[in-house]
N, C-alpha and C positions, 0 to 999 in steps of 0.2 A: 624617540622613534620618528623616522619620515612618515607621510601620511599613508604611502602606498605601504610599508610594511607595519604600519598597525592596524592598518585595513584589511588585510589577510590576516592579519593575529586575532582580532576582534570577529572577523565573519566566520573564522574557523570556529570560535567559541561557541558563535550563535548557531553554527549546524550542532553541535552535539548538544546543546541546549534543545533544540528543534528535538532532538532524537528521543528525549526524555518524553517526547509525548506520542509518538508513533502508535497507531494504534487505539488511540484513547477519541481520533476530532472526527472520526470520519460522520458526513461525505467530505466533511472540509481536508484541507492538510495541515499537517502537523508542524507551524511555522516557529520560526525562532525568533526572538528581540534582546539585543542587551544598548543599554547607553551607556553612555562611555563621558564622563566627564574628567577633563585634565588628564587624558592617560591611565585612568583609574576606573574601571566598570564599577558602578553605580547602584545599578539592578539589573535581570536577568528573566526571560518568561519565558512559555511558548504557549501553544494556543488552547482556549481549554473546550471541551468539551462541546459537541455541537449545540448549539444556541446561546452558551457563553461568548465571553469576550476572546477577541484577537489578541496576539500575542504582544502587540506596542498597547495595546489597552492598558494589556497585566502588566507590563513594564513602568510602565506611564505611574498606573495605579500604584504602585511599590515605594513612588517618592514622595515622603514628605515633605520635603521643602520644593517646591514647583521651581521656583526661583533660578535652581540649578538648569533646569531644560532651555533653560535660555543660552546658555556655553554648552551645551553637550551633543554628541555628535549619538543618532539612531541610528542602527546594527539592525539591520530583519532578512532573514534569508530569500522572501517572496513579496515582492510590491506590494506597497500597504491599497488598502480596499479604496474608493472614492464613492462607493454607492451605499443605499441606506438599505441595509438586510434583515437579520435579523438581530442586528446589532448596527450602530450608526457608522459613519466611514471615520476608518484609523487616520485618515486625513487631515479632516476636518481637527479632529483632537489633536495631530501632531502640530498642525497651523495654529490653533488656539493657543497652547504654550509656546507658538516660537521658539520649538528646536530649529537651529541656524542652517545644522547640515542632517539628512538622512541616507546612508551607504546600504543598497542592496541588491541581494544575491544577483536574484531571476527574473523574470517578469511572468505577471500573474494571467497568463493568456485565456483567463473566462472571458466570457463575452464582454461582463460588465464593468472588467478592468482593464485586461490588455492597451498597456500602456496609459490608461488614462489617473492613474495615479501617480504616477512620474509627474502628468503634464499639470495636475492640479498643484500637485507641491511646489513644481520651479514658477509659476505664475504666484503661486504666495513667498515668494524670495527665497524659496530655501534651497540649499546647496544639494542638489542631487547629484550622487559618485554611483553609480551601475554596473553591476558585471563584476564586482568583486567574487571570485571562486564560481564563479557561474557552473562551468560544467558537477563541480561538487554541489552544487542549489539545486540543478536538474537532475542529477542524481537523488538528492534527498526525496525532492519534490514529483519523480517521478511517475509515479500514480494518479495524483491532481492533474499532471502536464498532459498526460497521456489521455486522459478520460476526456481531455477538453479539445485537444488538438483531431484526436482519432474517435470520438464517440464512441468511446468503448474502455471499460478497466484495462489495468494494466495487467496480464493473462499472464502465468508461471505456471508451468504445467511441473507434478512431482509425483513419482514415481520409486518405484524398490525392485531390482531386480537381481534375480540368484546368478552366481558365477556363469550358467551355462543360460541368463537371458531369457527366462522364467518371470510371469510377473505373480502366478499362482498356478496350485495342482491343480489337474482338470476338475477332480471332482472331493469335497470338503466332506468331512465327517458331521460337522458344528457351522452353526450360521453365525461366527464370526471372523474377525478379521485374522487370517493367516499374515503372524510376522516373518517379512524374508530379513529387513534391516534389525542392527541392533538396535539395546534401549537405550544406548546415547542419540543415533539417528533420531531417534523416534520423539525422543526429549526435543531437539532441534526443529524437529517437522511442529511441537505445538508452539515454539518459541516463533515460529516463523507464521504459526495460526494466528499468534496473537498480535502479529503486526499486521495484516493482511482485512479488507473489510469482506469475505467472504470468500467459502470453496464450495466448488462444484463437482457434483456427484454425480453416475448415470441411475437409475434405476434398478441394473443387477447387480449394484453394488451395494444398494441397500438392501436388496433381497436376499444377497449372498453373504455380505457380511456383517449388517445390522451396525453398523459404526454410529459413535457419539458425534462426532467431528466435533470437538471442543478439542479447549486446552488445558485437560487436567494433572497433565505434565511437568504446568509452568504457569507461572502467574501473568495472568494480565486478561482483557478481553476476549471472549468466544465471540467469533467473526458471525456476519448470517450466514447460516448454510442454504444451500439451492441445489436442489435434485431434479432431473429430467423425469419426470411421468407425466409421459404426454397422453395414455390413455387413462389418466388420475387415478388407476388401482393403488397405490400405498395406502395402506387404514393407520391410524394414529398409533397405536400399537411400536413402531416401530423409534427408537432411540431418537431420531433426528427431528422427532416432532414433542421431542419432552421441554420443559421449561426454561432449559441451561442459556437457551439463544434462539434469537428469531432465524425461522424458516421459510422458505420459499418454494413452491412447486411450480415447475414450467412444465403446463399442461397444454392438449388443444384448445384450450378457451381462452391460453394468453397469449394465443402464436397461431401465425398463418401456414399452417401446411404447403398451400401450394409454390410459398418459398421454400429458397433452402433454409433449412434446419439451421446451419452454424449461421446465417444472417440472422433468425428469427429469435436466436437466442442471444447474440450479441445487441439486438434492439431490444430487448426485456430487457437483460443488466445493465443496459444503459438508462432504460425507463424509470429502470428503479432507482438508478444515483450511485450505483454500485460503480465506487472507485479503484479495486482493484482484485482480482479472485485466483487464488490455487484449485485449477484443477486437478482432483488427487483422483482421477478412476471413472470407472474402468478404462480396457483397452480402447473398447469402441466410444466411449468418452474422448475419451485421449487423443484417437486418431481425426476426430474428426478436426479439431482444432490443428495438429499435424500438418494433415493431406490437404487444408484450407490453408495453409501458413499465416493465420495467426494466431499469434503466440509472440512475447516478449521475452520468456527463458524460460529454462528446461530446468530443474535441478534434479539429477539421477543419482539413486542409491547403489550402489554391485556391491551385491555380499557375495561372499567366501562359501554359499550354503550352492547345494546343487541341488534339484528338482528333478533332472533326468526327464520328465514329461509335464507338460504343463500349457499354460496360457504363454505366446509369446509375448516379449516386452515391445515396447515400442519402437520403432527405428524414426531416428530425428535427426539432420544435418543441421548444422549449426557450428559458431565457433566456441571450443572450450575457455570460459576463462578464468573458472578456478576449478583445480582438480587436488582434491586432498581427503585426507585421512580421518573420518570421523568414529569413533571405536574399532571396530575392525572391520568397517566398512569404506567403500571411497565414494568419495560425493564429486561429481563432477556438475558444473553451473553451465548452461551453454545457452549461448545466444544467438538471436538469426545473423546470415552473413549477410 
């Protein structure tokens, strides 16, 4: 193999290596590593769990013979770190063994790295290749990029709406959650909970529907949940303050009124480190992010179900780009133009 096509064979590996931890590092991202000696991957990691090791740590850590990192070339989807955190810098360790070359994705734009990782490694002689699959690294990495670039998570607004664009009947018999999508949708919505560091709720959403917000659907991490009660009435009582996952209220004592509201609330999730959030409700949830245009994507459920009277759904411009079939529902993914 040329360098350039095992450089996309090998950085391909390390994204889906990356993917096996989504979910599992936040506030961090879920980074990829494999070495690669002779042609032949070696070991493989991604990043573990916040306050553990980075992902070239656990790589690193996997060889017994050290000796080998002297010929082997480093695979990482996101610039390795150069500052001391809560773990020391992947640097520093890649320098020590004298790996010769390091090949990666993206560049890790926090403050404390952006680019200064690159410039520590090529001043200790090692072979730095960049940009391998980049647009697929910022893709994976997206939520990290975004939190850092825009002080703000990465915002996906989801929603269910009936044939005739209902998102609920005006008035419920039961103070739970009215299903419009089916229960493959709905499988997919905690599949996509459990990759996600947290969703946002308004207030008569917990009132009307009493929702879990977990993922008991599907295996993997209950995200934080975060509810707008800005005059603090929620009492304990209610599903989304039980044990399953930390919660959050955004009340008037975390936020300044006399700003706008969608500012006020995007400087909290930011405060808190919240790297990227579904907002799943209400309407006037929804719309606020909407009629503010921020927002990163839409994902929309339209069932086959009619309503005939009810809550209208949302109306959102954006471009579609993926529209498909999930049970007998259609999921359409839409992003700003």
């Amino acid at each position: 193999m040329d360098n350039k096509f095992s450089d996309i064979y090998f950085m391909s590996r390390c994204i889906e290596v990356a993917k096996q931890g989504i979910g599992k590092t936040y506030p961090n991202p879920s980074v990829g590593c494999i070495i690669v000696n002779n042609n032949s991957i070696i070991s493989e990691a991604y990043s573990s769990e916040h306050g553990g090791s980075h992902a070239e740590i656990n790589a690193i850590n996997k060889i017994k013979d050290t000796k080998l990192l002297k010929a082997s070339t480093l695979y990482v989807t996101l610039e390795p770190c150069s500052h001391f955190g809560k773990t020391p810098p992947c640097c520093n360790t890649i320098s020590k063994y004298k790996i010769p070359r390091v090949v990666i994705g993206t560049l890790d734009n926090s403050k404390k790295v952006n680019g200064k990782g690159i410039e520590y490694l090529k001043k200790n002689d090692v072979n730095v290749v960049f940009g391998i699959l980049k647009n697929e690294c910022d893709e994976l990495h997206k939520n990290f990029l975004c939190f850092n670039k825009n002080s703000r998570p990465y915002i996906i607004l989801k929603w269910a709406q009936s044939k005739d664009k209902f998102i609920s009947p005006l008035k419920k018999i039961e103070k739970k959650p009215f299903w419009i999508s089916s229960l493959k949708s709905r499988q997919l919505v905690h599949k996509w909970r459990a990759k996600e560091h947290a969703i946002l709720v308004g207030y008569n959403t917990i009132i009307d529907d009493n929702p879990k917000l977990n993922v008991r659907d599907w295996s993997g991490h209950n995200p934080t949940r975060i509810v707008v009660d800005l005059d603090n009435n929620l009492n304990e009582g209610f599903n989304i303050f039980n044990k399953e996952a930390r919660t959050l209220k955004i009340t008037e004592k975390e936020i300044n009124l006399s700003n706008p509201l969608i500012d006020e609330i995007i400087k909290f999730l930011f405060k808190k480190n919240i790297q990227s959030i579904i907002v799943e409700g209400g309407r006037k949830t929804l719309d606020l992010f909407i009629k503010n245009n921020i927002w990163d994507e839409a994902r929309v459920f339209s069932s086959n179900k009619k309503l005939v009277k009810g809550l209208k759904a949302p109306k959102i411009n954006g471009n579609i780009i993926v529209k498909k079939k999930i049970g007998n529902d259609e999921l359409e993914i839409i992003k700003p133009f």
